[in-house]
Residue frames as a rotation matrix with the C-alpha (Angstrom) as fourth column:
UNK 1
0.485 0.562 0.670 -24.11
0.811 -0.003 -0.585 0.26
-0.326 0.827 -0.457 8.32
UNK 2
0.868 0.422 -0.262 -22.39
0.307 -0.870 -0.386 3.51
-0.391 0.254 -0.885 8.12
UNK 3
-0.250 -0.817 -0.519 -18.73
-0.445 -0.379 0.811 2.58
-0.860 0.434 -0.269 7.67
UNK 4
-0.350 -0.431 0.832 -20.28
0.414 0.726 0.550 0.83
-0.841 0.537 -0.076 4.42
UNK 5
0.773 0.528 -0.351 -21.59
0.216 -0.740 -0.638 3.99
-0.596 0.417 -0.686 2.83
UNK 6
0.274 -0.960 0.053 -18.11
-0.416 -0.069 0.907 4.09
-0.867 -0.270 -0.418 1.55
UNK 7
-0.717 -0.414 0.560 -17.60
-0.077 0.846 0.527 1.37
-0.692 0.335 -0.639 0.00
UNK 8
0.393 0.802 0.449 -20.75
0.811 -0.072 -0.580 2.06
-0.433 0.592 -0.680 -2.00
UNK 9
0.773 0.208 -0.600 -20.17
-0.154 -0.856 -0.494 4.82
-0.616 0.474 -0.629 -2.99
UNK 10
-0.362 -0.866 -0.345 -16.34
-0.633 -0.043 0.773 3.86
-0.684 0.498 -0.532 -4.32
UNK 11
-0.764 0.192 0.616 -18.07
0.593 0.587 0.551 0.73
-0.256 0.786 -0.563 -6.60
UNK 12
0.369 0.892 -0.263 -20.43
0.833 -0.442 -0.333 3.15
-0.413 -0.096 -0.905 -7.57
UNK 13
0.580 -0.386 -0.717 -18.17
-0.448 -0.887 0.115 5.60
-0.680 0.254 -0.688 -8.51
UNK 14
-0.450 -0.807 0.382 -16.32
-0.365 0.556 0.747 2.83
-0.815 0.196 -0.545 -10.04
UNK 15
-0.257 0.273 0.927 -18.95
0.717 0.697 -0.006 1.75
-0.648 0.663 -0.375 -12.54
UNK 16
0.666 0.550 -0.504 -19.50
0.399 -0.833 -0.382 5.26
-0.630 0.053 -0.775 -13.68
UNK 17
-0.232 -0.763 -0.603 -15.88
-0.681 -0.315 0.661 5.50
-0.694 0.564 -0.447 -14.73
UNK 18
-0.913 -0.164 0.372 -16.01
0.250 0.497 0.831 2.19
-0.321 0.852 -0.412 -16.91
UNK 19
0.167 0.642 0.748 -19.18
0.888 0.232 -0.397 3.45
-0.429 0.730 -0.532 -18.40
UNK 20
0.493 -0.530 -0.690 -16.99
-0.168 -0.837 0.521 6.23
-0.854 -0.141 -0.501 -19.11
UNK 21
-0.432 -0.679 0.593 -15.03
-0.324 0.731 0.601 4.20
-0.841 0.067 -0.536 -20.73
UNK 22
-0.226 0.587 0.777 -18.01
0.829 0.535 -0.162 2.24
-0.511 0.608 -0.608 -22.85
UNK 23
0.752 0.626 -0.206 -19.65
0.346 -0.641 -0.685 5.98
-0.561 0.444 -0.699 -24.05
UNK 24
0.055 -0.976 0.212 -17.83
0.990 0.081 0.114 7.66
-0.129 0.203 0.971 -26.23
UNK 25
0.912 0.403 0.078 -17.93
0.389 -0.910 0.144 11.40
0.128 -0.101 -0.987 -25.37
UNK 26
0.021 -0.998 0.059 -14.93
0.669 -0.030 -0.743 13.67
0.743 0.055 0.667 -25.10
UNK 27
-0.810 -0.398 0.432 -16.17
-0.220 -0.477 -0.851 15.46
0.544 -0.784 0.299 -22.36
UNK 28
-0.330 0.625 -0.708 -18.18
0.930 0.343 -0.131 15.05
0.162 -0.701 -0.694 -18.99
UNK 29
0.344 0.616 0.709 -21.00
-0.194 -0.693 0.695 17.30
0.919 -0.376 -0.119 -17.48
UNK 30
-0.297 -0.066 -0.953 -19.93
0.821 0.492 -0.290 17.79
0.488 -0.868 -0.092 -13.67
UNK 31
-0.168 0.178 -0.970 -21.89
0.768 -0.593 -0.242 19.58
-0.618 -0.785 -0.037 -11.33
UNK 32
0.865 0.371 -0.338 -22.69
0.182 -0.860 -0.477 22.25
-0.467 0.351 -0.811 -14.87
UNK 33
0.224 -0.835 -0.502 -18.80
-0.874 -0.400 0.275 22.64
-0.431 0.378 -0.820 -15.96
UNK 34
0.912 -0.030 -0.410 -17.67
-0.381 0.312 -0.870 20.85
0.154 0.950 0.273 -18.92
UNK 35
0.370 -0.896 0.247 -14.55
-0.559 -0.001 0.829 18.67
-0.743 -0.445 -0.501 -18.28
UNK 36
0.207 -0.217 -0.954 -12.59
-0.901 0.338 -0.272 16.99
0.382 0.916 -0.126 -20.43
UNK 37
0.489 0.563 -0.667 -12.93
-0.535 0.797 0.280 13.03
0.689 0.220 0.691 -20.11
UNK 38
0.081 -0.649 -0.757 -9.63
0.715 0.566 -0.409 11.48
0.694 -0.508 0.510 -18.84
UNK 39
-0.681 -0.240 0.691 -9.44
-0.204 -0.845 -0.494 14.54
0.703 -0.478 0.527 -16.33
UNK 40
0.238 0.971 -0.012 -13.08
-0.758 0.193 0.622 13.02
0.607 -0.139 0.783 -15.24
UNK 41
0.742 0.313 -0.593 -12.07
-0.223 0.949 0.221 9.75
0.633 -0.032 0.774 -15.05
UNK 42
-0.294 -0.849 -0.438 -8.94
0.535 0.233 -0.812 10.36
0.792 -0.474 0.386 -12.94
UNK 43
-0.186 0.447 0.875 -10.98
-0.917 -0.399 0.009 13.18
0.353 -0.801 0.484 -10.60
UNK 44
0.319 0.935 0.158 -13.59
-0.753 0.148 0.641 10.59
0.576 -0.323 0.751 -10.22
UNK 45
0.529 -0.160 -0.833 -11.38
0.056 0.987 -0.154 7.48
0.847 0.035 0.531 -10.09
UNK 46
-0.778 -0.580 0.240 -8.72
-0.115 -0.243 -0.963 9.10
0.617 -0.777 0.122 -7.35
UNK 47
-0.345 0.920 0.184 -12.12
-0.887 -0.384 0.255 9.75
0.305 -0.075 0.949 -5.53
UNK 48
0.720 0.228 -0.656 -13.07
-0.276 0.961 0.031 5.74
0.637 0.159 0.754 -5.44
UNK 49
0.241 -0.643 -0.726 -10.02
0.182 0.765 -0.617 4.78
0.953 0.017 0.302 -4.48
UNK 50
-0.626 -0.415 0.661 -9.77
-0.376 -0.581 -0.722 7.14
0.684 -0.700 0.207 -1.52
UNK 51
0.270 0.952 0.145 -13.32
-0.950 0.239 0.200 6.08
0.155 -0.192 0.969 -0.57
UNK 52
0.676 -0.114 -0.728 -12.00
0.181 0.983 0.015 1.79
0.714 -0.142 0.685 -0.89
UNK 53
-0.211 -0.933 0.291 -8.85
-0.125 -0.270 -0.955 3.13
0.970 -0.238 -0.060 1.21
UNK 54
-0.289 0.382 0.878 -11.14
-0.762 -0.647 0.031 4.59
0.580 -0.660 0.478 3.84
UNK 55
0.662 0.658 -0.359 -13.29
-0.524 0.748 0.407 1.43
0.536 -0.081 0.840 3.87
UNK 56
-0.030 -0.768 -0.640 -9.64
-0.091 0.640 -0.763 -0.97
0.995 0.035 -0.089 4.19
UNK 57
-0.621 -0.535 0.572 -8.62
-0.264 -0.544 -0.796 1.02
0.737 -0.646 0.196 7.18
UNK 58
0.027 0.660 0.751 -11.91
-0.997 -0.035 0.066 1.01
0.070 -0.751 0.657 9.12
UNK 59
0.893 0.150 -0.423 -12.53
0.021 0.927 0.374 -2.69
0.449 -0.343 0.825 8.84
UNK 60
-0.131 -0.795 -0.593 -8.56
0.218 0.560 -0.799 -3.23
0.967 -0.234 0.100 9.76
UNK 61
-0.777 -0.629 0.021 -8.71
-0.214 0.233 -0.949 -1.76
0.592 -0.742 -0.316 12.39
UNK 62
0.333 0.833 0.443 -12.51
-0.943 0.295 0.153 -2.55
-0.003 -0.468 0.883 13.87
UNK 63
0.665 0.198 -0.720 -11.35
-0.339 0.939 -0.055 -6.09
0.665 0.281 0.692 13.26
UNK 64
0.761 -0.375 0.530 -9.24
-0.461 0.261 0.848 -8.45
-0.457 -0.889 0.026 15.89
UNK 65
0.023 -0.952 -0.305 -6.09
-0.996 -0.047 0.072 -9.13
-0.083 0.302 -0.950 15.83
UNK 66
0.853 0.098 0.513 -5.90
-0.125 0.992 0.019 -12.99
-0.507 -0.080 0.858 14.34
UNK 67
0.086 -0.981 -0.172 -2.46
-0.875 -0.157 0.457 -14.90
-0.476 0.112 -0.872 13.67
């Protein structure tokens, strides 16, 4: 259960950006500080992707070698 906390969290973070995407605001509230949108969406999105990365890795290598 815990290497898929991950992976939640990166599609999760992932639907946040495209409703990013859908609003139409020119900046984001994070954490109190005012950011400006595409700065958001690339924090947030780099952030996801690092998270799916993480996820890749663990399964490859928890998983058996098949040919």
């Amino acid at each position: 259960m815990k290497k898929y906390v991950g992976l939640i969290l990166a599609i999760i973070i992932a639907m946040d950006v495209v409703v990013s995407f859908v609003s139409d605001r020119a900046v984001e509230i994070v954490f109190g500080i005012e950011m400006n949108v595409w700065l958001y969406r690339f924090l947030w999105s780099g952030l996801a992707f690092l998270l799916a990365k993480g996820f890749v890795d663990e399964f490859k290598k928890n998983r058996p070698n098949q040919k």
